[in-house]
C-alpha positions, -999 to +999 in steps of 0.1 A: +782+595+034+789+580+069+763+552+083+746+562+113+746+534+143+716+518+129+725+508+099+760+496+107+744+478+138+725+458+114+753+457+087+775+438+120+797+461+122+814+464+160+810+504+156+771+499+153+765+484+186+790+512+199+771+541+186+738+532+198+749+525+230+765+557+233+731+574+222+707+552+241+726+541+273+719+574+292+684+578+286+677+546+290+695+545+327+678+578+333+645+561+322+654+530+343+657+554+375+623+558+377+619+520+385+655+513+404+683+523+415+712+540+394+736+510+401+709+486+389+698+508+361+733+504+348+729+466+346+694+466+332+708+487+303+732+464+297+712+434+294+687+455+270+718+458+247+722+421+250+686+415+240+689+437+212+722+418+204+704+383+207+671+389+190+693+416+161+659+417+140+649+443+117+635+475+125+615+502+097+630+527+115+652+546+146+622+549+167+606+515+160+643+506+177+637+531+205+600+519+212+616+482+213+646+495+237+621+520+262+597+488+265+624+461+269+641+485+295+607+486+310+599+451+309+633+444+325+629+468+352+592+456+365+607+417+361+635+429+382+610+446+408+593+415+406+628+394+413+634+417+446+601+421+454+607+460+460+581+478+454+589+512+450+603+532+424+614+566+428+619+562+465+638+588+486+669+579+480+663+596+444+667+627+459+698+622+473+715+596+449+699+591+420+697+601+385+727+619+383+741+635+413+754+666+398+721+674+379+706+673+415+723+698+430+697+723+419+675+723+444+643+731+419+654+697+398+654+682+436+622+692+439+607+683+408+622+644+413+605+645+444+576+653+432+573+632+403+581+603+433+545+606+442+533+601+409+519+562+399+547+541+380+523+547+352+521+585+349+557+589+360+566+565+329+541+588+305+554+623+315+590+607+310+582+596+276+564+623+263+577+654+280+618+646+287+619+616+255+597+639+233+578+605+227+543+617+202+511+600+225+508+571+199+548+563+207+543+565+242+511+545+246+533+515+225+558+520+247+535+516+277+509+488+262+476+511+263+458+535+239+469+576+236+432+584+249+449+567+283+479+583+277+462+618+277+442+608+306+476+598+329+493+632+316+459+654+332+466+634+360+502+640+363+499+669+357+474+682+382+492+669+406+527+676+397+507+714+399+498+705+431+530+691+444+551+726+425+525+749+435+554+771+452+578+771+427 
């Protein structure tokens, strides 16, 4: 029977490390979007890989690890914000450049980046967890450091106004 990442990741074994950073890197970047750039996304990945590396503790399960990587990805992202003092997240050059350029040539994906841009760095972080990550409220809300009632109360929100924004879709 062949080991999946995790377990050879904690076994030390080189192809551990490999496999999870095949499966998590991308979402993780395209998670780390939402707060930066796609060139600075990159390196924040990176350095959550390293944390995972330097702290290599246990975890129950695959999405105990994926709660730790989403909220160290996040963590590293608002310290960065913090570092640059930029403030914004999904600015305009999103549209243009960002997430992935060839997923972006459809103008309704243009659209929908554009208007999930307007959304707070909270609700933009919730609809990315639950809707695109499949995150359950309870993972999300772990993720994010508050409870799933405020969870559910940021997805109304986002919603509505994603509604709003789409209205002529």
């Amino acid at each position: 029977m062949k080991e999946t990442g995790l377990q050879s990741f904690f076994k030390g074994e080189k192809e551990g490390i490999s496999a999870l950073v095949e499966a998590y890197a991308p979402r993780l970047i395209a998670f780390l979007c939402g707060y930066v750039g796609k060139a600075d996304a990159e390196d924040l990945t990176e350095e959550c890989f390293l944390t995972l590396l330097e702290r290599k503790r246990r975890f129950p399960n695959e999405k105990a690890l994926r709660t730790f990587l989403y909220r160290t990805a996040k963590h590293k992202a608002l310290n960065f914000l913090r570092r640059t003092k930029r403030q914004t997240a999904l600015d305009e050059n999103l549209s243009v450049n960002g997430l992935e350029e060839g997923i972006l040539a459809d103008e309704r994906k243009k659209r929908l980046y554009a208007a999930m841009s307007s959304l707070t760095e909270p609700a933009r972080s919730a609809v990315w967890l639950v809707y695109l990550e499949d995150y359950s409220y309870r993972e999300a809300a772990s993720v994010l450091n508050c409870s799933p009632k405020a969870i559910d109360n940021t997805l109304s929100y986002a919603k509505r106004k994603l509604k709003t924004e789409l209205s002529d879709l």
